[in-house]
C-alpha positions as semicolon CSV with decimal commas, in nm:
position;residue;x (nm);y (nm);z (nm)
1;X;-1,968;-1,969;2,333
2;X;-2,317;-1,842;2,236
3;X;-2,374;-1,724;1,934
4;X;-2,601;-1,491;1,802
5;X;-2,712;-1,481;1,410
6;X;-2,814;-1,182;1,271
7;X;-3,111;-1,253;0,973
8;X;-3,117;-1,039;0,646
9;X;-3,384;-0,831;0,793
10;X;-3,197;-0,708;1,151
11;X;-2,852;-0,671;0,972
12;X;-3,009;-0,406;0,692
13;X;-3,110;-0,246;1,001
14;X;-2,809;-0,257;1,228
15;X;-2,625;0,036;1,031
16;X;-2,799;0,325;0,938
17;X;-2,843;0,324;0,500
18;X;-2,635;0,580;0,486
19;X;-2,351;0,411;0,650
20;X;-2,256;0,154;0,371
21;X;-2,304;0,466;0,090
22;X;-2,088;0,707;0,309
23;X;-1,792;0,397;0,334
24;X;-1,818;0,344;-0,043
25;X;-1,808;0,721;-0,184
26;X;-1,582;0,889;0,122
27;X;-1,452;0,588;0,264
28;X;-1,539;0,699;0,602
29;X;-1,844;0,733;0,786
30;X;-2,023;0,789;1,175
31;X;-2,317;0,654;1,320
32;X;-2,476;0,536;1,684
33;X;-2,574;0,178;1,790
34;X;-2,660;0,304;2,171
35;X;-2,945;0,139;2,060
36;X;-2,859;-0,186;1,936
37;X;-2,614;-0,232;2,271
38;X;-2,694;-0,200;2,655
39;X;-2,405;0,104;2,701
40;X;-2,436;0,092;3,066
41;X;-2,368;-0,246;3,079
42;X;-2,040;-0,209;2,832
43;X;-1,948;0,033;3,026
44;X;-1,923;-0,171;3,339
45;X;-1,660;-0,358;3,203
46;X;-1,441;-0,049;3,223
47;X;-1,368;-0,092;3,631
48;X;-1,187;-0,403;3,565
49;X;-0,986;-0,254;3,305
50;X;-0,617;-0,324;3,348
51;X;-0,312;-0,044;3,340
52;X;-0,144;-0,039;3,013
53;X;0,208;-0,191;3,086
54;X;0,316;-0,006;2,799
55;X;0,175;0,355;2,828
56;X;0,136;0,577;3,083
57;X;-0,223;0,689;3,177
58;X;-0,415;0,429;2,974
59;X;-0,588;0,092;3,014
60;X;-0,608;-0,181;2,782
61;X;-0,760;-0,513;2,730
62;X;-0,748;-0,676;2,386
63;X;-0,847;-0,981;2,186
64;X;-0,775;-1,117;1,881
65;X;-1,143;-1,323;1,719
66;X;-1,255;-1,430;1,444
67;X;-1,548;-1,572;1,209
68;X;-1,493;-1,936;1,235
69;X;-1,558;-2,175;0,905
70;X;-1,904;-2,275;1,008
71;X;-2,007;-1,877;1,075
72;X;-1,966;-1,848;1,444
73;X;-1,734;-1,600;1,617
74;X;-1,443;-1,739;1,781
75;X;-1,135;-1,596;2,030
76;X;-0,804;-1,706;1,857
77;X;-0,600;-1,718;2,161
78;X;-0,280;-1,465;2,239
79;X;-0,097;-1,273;2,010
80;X;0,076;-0,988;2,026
81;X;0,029;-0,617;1,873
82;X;0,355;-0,549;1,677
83;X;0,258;-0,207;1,508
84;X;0,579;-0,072;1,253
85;X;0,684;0,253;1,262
86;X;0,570;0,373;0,952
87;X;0,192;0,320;1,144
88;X;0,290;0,430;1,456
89;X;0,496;0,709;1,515
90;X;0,519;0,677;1,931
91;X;0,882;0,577;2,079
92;X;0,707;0,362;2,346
93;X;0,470;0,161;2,094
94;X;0,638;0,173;1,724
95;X;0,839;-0,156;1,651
96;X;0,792;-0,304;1,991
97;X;0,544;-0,675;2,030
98;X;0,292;-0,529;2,344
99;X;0,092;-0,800;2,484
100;X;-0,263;-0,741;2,718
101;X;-0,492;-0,898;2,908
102;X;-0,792;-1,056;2,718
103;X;-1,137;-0,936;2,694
104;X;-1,328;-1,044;2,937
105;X;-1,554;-1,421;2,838
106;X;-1,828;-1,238;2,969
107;X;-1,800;-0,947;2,767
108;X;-1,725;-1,122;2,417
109;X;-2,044;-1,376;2,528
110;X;-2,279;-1,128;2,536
111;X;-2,544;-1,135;2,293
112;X;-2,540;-0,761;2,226
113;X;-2,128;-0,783;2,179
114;X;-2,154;-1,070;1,969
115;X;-2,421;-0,911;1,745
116;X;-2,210;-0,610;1,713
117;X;-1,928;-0,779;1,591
118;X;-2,133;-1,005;1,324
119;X;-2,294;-0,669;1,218
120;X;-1,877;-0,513;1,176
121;X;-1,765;-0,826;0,995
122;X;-2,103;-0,830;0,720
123;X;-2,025;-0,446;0,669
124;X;-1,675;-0,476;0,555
125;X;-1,723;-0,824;0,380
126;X;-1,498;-0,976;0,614
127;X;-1,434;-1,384;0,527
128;X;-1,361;-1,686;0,777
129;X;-1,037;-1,708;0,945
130;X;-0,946;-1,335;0,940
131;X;-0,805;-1,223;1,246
132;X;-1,020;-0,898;1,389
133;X;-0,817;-0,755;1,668
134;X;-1,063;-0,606;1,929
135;X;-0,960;-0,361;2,193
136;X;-1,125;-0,190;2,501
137;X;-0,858;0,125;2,573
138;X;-0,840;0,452;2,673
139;X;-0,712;0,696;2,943
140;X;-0,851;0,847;3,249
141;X;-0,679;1,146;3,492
142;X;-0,646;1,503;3,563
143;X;-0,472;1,808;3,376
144;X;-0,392;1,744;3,008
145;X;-0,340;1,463;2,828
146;X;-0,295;1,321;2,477
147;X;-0,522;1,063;2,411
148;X;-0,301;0,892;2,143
149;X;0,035;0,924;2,353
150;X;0,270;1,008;2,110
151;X;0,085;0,901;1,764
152;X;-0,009;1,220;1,685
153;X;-0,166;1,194;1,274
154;X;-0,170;0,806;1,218
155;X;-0,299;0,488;1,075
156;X;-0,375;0,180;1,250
157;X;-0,238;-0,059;0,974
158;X;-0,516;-0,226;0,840
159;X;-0,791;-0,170;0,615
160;X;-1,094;-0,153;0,781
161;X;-1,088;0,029;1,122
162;X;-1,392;0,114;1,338
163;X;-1,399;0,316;1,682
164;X;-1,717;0,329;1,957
165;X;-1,670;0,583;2,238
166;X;-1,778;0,394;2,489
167;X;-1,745;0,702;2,766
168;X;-1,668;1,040;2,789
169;X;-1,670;1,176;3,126
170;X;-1,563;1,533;3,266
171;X;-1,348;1,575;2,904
172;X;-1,279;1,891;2,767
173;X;-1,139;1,810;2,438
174;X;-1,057;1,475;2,258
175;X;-1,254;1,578;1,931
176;X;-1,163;1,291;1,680
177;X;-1,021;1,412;1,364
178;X;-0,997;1,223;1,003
179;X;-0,740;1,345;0,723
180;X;-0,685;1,268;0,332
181;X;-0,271;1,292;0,444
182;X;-0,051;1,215;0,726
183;X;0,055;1,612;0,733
184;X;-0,283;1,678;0,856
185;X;-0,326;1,968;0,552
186;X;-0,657;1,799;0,434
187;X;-0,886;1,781;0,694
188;X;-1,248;1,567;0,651
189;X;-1,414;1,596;0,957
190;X;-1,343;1,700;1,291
191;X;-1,626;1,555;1,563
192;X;-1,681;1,519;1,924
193;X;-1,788;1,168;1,960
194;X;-2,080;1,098;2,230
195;X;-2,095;0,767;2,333
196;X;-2,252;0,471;2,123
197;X;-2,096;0,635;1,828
198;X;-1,891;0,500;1,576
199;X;-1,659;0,629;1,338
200;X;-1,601;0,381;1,060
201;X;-1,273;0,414;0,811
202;X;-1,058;0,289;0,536
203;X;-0,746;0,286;0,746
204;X;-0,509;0,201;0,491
205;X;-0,659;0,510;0,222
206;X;-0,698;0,767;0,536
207;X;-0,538;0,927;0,854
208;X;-0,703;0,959;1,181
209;X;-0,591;1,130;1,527
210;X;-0,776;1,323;1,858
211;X;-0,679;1,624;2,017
212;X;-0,562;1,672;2,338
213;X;-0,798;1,647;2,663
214;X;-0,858;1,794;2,987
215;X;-1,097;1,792;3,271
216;X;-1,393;2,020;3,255
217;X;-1,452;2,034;3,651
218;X;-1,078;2,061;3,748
219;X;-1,207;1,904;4,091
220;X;-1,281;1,576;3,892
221;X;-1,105;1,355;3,674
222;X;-1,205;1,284;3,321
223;X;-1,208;0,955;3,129
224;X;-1,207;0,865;2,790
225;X;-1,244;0,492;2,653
226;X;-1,313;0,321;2,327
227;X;-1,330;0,028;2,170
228;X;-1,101;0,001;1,864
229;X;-1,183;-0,283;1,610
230;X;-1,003;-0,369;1,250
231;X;-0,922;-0,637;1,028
232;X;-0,723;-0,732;0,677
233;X;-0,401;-0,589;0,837
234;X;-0,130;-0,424;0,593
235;X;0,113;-0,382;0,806
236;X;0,371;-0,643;0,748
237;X;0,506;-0,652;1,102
238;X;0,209;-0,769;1,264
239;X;0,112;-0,991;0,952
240;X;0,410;-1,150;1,054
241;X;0,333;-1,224;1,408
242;X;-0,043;-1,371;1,311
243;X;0,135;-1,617;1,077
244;X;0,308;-1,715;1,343
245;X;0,094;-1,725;1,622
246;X;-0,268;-1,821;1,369
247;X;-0,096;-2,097;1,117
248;X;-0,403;-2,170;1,014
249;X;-0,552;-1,799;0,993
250;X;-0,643;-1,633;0,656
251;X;-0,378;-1,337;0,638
252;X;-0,392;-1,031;0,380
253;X;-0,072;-1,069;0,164
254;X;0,113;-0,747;0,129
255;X;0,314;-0,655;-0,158
């Protein structure tokens, strides 16, 4: 695999300077790379995108990758997601080990991709041999849907969680929401996200969820991706299946 390293000088500029403030006094913050990445040609990768055995009306591809000893960014090989249900509250994901198709070689190889995900690991301080689970998902149709199917108010079970809208086509709808509590009384932002943005959290101190979407032009269908990354996982149930699966893998002890 190619590698791309990222000098002093182009990582200060990948995320805007308030990003890394924002993170530190909020623990959450947005910004756009559409100009660091060629969004067209991410987004091409979306016609290949297989049906989510799992869920109905979504796609998914997924890989788990890491920062190998001698800096370079590495696919692990398969493991499952095995989200508990104190992170996810949906009866068709919570408690259950859901296995995908890999990202595409292609797409992890490319230079842009791979500069992206050097820039993600640098900004949270992640270390060699943590598993970074990477996913292209999202859901595409007609009438109304729920984006999250089922997860309503939610955390991912990790620490560090990022999400790029990668499209947003025909979609009434789907604004992204962040919250100080799982009841959803304390409400941080609410925000439309355009594509190339990203909205960058502390999973494990805040709750995130979407609203519900629906096609603008009811002659059309809408779609919706993203790509989902995180990393340092706290939930003990998928902890459990990197130990087994990564022996070697550097996994965040929870208490």
């Amino acid at each position: 695999m190619q590698v791309t390293h990222i000098s002093a000088a182009t990582r200060n500029r990948y995320w805007a300077p308030h990003v890394e403030r924002e993170l530190q006094e909020h623990k959450w913050s947005i910004s756009d790379v559409s100009h660091h990445i060629d969004l067209p040609a991410w987004q091409r990768y979306l016609a290949d995108l297989p049906r989510d055995p799992y869920v109905e009306d979504r796609w998914k591809r997924m890989a788990w990758l890491n920062l190998t000893d001698e800096g370079d960014i590495a696919v692990m090989g398969e493991c499952p997601m095995a989200q508990g249900g104190m992170f996810n509250d949906a009866d068709s994901m919570a408690d259950k080990l859901r296995y995908y198709p890999p990202l595409e070689r292609s797409f992890v190889e490319r230079e842009d991709v791979q500069a992206f995900i050097r820039a993600w690991t640098e900004l949270w301080g992640i270390s060699a041999r943590e598993p970074i689970l990477m996913q292209i998902t999202g859901v595409k149709g007609t009438g109304e849907l729920d984006p999250l199917q089922g997860q309503g108010i939610h955390a991912d079970g990790s620490q560090f969680l990022s999400i790029m809208v990668l499209n947003r086509e025909n979609v009434r709808g789907g604004d992204s929401y962040l919250y100080a509590d799982k009841g959803g009384t304390r409400l941080l932002t609410r925000r439309v996200l355009e594509p190339g943005e990203v909205l960058h959290l502390r999973d494990d101190c805040l709750y995130h969820g979407a609203d519900g979407l629906e096609q603008e032009d009811p002659e059309q269908p809408f779609e919706r991706f993203i790509i989902i990354i995180n990393c340092r996982f706290v939930d003990g149930f998928q902890n459990r299946m990197l130990r087994r699966h990564f022996p070697y893998a550097v996994i965040n002890e929870v208490s």
